[in-house]
C-alpha positions in Angstrom: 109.6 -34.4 -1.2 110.8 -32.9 -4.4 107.4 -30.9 -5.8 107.5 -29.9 -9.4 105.4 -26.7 -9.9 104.9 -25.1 -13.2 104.7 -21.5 -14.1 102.8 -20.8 -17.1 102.2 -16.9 -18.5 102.1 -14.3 -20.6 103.8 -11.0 -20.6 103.6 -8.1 -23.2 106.3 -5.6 -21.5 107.9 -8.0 -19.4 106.8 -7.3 -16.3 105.0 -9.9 -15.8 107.9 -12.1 -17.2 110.4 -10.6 -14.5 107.1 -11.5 -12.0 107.4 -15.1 -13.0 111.1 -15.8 -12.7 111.1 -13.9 -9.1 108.0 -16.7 -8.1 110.6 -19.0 -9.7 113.3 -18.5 -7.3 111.1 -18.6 -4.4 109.7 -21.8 -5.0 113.3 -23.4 -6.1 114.5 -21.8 -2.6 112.3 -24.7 -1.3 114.6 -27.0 -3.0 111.5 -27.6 -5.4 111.4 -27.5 -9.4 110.1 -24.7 -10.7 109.8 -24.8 -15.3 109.2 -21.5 -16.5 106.7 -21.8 -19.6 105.6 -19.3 -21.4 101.4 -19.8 -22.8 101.5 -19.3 -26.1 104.3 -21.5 -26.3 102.4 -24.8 -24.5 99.3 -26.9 -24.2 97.2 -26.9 -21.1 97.9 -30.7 -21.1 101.5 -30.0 -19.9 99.6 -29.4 -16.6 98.9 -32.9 -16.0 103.4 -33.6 -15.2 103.1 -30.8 -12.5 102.4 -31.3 -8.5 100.7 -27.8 -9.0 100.7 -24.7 -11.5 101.3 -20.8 -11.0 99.2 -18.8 -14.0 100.5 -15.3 -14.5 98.8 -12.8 -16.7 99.0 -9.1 -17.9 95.8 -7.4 -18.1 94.4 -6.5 -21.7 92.3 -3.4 -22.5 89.7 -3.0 -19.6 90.1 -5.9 -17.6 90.1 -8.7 -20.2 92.9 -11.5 -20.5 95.2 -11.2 -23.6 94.1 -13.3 -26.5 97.6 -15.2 -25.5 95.5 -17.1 -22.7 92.2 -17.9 -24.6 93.5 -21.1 -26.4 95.5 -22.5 -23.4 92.1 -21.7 -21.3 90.0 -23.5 -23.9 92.3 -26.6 -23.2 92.1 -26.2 -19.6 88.4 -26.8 -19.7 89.0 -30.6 -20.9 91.8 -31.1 -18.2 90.4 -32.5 -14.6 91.4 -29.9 -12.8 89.1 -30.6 -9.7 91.2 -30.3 -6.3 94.6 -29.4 -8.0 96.8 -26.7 -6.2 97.1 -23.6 -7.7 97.7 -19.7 -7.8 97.4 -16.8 -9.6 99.4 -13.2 -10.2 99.7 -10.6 -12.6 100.5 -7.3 -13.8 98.1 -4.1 -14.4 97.6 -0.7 -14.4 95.5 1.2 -11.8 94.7 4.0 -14.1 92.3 1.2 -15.9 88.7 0.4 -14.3 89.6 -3.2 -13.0 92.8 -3.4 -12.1 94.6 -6.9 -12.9 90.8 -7.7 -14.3 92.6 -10.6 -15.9 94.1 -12.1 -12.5 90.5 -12.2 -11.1 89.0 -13.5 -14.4 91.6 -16.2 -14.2 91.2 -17.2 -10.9 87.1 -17.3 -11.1 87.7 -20.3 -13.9 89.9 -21.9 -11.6 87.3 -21.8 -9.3 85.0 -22.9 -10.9 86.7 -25.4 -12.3 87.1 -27.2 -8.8 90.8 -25.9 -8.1 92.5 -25.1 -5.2 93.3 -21.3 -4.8 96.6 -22.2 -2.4 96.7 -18.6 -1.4 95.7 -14.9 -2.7 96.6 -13.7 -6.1 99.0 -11.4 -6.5 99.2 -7.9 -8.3 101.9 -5.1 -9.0 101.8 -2.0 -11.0 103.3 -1.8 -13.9 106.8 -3.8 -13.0 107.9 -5.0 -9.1 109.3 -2.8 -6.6 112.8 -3.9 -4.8 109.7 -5.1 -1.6 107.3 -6.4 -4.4 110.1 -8.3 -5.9 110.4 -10.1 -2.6 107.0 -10.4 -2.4 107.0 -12.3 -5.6 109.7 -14.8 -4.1 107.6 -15.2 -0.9 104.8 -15.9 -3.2 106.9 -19.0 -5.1 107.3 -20.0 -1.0 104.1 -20.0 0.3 102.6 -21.7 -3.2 105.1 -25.1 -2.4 104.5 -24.7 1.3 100.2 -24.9 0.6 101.5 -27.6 -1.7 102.9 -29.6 1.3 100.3 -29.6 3.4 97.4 -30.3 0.6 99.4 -33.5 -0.6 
C-alpha cells in the first residue's frame, strides 16, 4: 500500500528545512510518497490528498510559533481533522525558556483537534547531528509504519 504523507513547515535558518527533507527520505525508504511543502507556500486544505501529515516548525521568540504557521493553522481549524494520523518536529534553542515551545503548541491543537499523535515529536538544537540526522530518517519510518497499522 503506497501511503502518501505530506510534510508541511517552516524554517527561518534552515534547520528545520534540512529536518524535513531527512523525515523525507525516511518515509520514501518505505517505498511511500513523501511532498515536501513549505507553509507559507500552501493552504491547510492540501491536507485533505494526504494519507497523513508531518508539521515541522522553528520556535519564535519565547516559545511561540512563527507568524509563518498562524494562517495555515487558522485553516486547519475548518478541516476535519478528527482521527487523522499525524506528527510533529522542530527546531529550537535550549538557551530560550521553552525549548521547541512551538512543537508542543502545535501538537496541543492537533490534539485537540481530534488527531492522532502517531508517535513523539521530535526536537534538535539548533541544526541535526550526523545521530540526529538518522534520527530524523527513523522518524519519516516510524510515521508510515503508525500509518499502517491505524489504516
Amino acid at each position: 500500500m503506497n501511503n502518501k504523507i505530506v510534510i508541511v513547515y517552516a524554517s527561518l535558518t534552515g534547520n528545520t528545512e534540512e529536518m524535513a527533507e531527512l523525515i523525507a527520505e525516511g518515509v520514501r525508504s518505505t517505498g511511500a510518497t513523501a511532498d515536501l511543502k513549505v507553509v507559507d507556500e500552501c493552504n491547510a486544505v492540501l491536507l485533505k490528498k494526504y494519507d497523513a501529515f508531518i508539521l515541522g516548525t522553528y520556535t519564535w521568540g519565547d516559545g511561540e510559533l512563527p507568524d509563518e504557521f498562524l494562517d495555515f493553522l487558522d485553516e486547519m481549524e475548518e478541516l476535519e481533522l478528527k482521527s487523522v494520523v499525524t506528527s510533529v518536529f522542530g527546531s529550537g534553542d535550549s538557551t530560550y525558556r521553552l525549548f521547541c515551545g512551538a512543537v508542543d503548541e502545535l501538537e496541543a491543537k492537533l490534539q485537540g483537534w481530534g488527531a492522532v499523535i502517531a508517535q513523539e515529536s521530535l526536537k534538535v538544537e539548533f541544526g541535526p547531528t550526523k545521530e540526529e540526522k538518522q534520527q530524523c530518517r527513523e522518524f519519516g519510518e516510524k510515521m508510515v509504519a503508525r500509518l499502517n497499522v491505524v489504516k
